[in-house]
C-alpha positions as a printed NumPy array, in Angstrom:
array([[  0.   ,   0.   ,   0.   ],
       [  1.496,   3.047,  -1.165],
       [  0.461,   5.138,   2.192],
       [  1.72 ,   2.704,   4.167],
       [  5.622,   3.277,   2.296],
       [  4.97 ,   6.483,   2.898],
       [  4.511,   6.232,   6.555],
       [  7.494,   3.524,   6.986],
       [  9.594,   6.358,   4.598],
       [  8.701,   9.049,   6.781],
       [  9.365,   7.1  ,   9.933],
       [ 13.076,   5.851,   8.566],
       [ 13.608,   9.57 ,   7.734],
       [ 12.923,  10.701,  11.844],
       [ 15.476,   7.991,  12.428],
       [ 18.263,   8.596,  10.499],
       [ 18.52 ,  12.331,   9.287],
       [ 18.849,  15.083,  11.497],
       [ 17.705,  17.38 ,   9.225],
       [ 18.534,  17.762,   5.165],
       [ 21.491,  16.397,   4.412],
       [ 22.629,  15.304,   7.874],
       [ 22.552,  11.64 ,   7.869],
       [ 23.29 ,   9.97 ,  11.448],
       [ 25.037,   6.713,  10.064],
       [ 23.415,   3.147,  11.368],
       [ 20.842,   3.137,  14.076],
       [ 19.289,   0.13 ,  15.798],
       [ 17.11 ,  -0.15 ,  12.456],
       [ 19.822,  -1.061,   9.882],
       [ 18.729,  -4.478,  10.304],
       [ 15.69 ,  -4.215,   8.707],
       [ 18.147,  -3.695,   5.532],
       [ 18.969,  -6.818,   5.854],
       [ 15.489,  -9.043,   7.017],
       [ 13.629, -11.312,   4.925],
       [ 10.685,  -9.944,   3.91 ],
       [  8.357, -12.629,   6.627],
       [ 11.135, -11.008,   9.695],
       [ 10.501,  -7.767,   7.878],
       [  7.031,  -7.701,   9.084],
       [  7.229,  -9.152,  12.309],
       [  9.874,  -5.978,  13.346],
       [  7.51 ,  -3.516,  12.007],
       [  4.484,  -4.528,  13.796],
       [  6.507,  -4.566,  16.493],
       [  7.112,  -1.255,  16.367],
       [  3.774,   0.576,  15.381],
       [  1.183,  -2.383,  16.767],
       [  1.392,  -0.459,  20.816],
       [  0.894,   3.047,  20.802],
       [  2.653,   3.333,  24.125],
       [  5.853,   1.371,  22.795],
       [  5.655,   3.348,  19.158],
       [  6.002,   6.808,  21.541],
       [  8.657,   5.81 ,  23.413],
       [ 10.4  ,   4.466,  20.484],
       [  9.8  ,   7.805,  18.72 ],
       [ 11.499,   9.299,  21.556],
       [ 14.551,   7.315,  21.793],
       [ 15.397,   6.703,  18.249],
       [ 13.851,   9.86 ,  16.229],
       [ 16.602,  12.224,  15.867],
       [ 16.34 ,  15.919,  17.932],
       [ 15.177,  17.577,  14.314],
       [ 12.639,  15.369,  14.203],
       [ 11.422,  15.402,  17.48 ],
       [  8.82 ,  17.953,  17.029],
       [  7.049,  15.396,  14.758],
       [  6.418,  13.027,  16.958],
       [  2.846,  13.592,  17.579],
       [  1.952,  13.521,  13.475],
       [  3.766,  10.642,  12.882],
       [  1.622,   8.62 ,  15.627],
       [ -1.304,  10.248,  14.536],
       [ -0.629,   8.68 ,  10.927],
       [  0.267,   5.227,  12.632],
       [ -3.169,   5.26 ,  13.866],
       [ -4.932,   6.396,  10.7  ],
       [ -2.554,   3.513,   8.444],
       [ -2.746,   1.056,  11.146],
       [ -6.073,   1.148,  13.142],
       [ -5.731,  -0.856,  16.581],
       [ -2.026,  -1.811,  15.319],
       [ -3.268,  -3.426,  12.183],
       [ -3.122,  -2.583,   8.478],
       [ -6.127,  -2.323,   6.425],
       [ -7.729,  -5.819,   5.423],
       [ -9.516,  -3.666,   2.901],
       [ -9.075,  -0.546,   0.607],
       [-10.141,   2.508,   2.959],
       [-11.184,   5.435,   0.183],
       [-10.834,   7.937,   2.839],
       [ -7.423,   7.288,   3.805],
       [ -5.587,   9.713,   1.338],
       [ -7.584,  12.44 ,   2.671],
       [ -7.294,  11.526,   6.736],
       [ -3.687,  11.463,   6.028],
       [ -3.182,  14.681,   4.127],
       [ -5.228,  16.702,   6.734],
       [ -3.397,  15.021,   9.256],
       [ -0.19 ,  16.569,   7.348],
       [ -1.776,  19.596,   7.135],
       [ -2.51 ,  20.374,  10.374],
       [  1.165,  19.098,  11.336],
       [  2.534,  21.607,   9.048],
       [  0.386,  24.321,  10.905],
       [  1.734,  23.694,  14.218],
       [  4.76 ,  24.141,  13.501],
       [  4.486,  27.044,  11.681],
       [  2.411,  28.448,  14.867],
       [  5.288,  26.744,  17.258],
       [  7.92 ,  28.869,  15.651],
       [  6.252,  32.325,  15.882]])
């Protein structure tokens, strides 16, 4: 599911950049580099299935310029994977939950750094 990547590319972005261009070198993630795809999924449900355990992995491992984001990115974990599951089936409103979800992100920080 292509909203799904995104969320997984966003998430592997909070990890390993501190900002553009600043790359942090390997984190407790480069594994999943090297996973089959079956061990693949386990990790990752792991990691977004709690939302208690997704939080305080967001705050250990997301890097300080990403920090800020924690809140949006959980609130997209919940909207791509209600109760800690994916989607069994196509969800038509999902595109839009997720860009509004963006959107108001985007606000807050704008008002956070007036």
């Amino acid at each position: 599911h292509d909203l799904e990547s995104f969320f997984w590319v966003l998430f592997w972005i909070c990890i390993h950049y501190d900002g553009p261009d600043s790359e942090v070198g390997p984190t407790e993630f480069e594994s999943w580099n090297y996973e089959s795809d079956n061990k693949l999924v386990g990790s990752k449900k792991g990691v977004i299935s709690d939302e208690e355990d997704f939080l305080n992995s967001a705050r250990v491992n997301f890097t300080p310029h990403y920090k800020p984001l924690i809140p949006c990115v959980n609130r997209l974990r919940r909207k791509v994977f209600p109760n800690g599951e994916r989607w069994k089936k196509p969800e038509l409103g999902l595109y839009e939950s997720m860009t509004d979800i963006l959107r108001q992100a985007r606000k807050d920080m704008e008002t956070a750094s007036v």
